[in-house]
C-alpha positions as CSV (number, residue, x, y, z in Angstrom):
1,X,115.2,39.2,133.8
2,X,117.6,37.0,132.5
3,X,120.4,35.1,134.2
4,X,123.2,32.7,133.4
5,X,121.9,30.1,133.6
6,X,119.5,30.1,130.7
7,X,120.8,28.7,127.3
8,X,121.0,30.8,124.2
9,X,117.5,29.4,122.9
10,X,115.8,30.2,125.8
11,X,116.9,33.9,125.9
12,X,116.1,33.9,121.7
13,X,112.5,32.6,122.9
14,X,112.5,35.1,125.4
15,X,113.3,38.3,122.9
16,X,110.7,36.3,120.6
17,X,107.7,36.7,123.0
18,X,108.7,40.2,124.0
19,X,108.9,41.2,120.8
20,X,105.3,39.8,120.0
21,X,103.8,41.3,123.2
22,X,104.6,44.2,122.2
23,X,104.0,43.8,118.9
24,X,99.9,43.3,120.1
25,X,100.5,46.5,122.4
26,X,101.4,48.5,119.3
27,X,99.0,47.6,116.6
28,X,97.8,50.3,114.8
29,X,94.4,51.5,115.2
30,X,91.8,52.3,113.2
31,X,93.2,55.6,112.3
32,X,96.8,54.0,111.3
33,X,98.4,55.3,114.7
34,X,99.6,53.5,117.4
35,X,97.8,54.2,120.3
36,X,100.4,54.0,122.4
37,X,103.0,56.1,120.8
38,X,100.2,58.5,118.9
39,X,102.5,57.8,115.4
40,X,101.3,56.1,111.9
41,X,105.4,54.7,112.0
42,X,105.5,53.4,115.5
43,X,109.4,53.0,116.5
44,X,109.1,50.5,118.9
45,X,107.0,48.1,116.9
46,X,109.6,48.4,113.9
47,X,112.5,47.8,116.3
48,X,110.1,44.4,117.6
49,X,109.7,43.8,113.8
50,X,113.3,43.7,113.7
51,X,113.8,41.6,116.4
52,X,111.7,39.3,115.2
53,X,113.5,38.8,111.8
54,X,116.5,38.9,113.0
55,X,115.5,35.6,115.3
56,X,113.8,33.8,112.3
57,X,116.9,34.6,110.5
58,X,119.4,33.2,113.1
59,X,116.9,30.0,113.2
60,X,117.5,29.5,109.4
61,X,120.8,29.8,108.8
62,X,121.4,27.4,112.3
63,X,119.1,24.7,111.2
64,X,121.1,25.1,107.3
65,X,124.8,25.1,109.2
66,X,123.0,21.5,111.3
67,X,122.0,20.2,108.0
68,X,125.3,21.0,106.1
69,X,127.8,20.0,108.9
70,X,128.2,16.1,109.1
71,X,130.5,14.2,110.9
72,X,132.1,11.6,108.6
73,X,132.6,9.3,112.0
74,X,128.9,9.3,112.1
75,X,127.0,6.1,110.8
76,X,123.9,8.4,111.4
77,X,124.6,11.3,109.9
78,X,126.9,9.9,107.1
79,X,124.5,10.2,104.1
């Protein structure tokens, strides 16, 4: 459960480890399937695929807008 008081990084980390646990709970088996769903194209591991992509994605294109965005009052981050 989530409440108010956690940031937005710690609800991202949150969806990451879900994602991943679930993710271990849907690996295919031997046979291709998953044995929890009994499918070769498990839905819930594509949606935690998708999850998990769309957090690295978010990461990226925060730590480019960090890296891009510098405050000319800055000594520090003037380059």
């Amino acid at each position: 459960m989530t409440g108010p008081h956690l940031s937005l990084a710690q609800i991202r980390n949150r969806l990451i480890l879900t994602a991943r646990a679930v993710l271990r709970q849907h690996r295919p088996g031997p046979d291709g399937r998953c044995p929890m769903c009994r499918t070769p194209d498990c839905p819930v591991a594509t949606a935690a695929r998708d999850v998990l992509r769309t957090a690295e994605e978010a990461q990226q294109h925060t730590t480019a807008s960090e890296l891009t965005t510098r405050d000319p009052d800055d000594p520090q981050k003037a380059g």
